[in-house]
C-alpha positions, 0 to 999 in steps of 0.5 A: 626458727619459727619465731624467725619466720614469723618475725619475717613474715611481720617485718614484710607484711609492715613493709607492704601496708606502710607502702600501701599507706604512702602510695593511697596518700601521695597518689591519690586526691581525696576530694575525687576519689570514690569510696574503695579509695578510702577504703583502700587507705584504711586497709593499708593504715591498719595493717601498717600500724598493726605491724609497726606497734605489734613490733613495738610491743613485741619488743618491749615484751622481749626487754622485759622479759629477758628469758630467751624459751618464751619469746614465741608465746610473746609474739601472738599476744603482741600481734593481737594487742597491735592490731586491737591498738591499731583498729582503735586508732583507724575506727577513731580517725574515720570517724573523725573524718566523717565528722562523727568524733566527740568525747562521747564516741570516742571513750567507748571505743576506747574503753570497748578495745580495752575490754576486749584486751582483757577479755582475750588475756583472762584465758579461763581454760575449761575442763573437760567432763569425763 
């Protein structure tokens, strides 16, 4: 049950922010907008795309593995893999609309999230001293 829950809770939060995301890019002109509206655009994109390829990823991890105990421990990796994907892909479209985007800045990135990824998955569990 609680894996239900969570994949309801992933599918509306996706709805709200691909929602968001079209409402900032149809109602909105950017040669007129402020600041906040930007940032509201790449709020609502981030957690749109977090969502979407957090569902992408959860659901190649679930046809990969075809063992029906272990589908709850898939599903928090798959939201921080979707969102480290998803805060690439946003870093990497700003800078590009601010004009600051070569292969220089954006292959750190890149490699940066990468890192972080493998950072969270080494998972060293420490023992405690008694």
């Amino acid at each position: 049950m609680s894996l239900l829950r969570n994949l309801f809770f992933l599918f509306s939060i996706t709805l709200f922010g691909v929602a968001g995301t079209i409402l900032a890019l149809f109602n909105y002109n950017p040669y007129d907008s402020g600041i906040n509206v930007f940032f509201y655009f790449y709020i609502s994109l981030i957690i749109a795309l977090t969502g979407i390829i957090s569902i992408a990823i959860f659901y190649a991890k679930t046809r990969l593995y075809q063992t029906n105990s272990s589908h709850i421990r898939l599903f928090w990796p798959s939201i921080r893999q979707g969102f480290l994907v998803s805060l690439c892909v946003v870093v990497i479209m700003l800078l590009k609309g601010m004009k600051l985007l070569d292969y220089w800045v954006g292959i750190p990135i890149i490699f940066a999230i990468t890192l972080l990824e493998l950072f969270f998955q080494t998972n060293r569990k420490t023992k405690a001293k008694g």
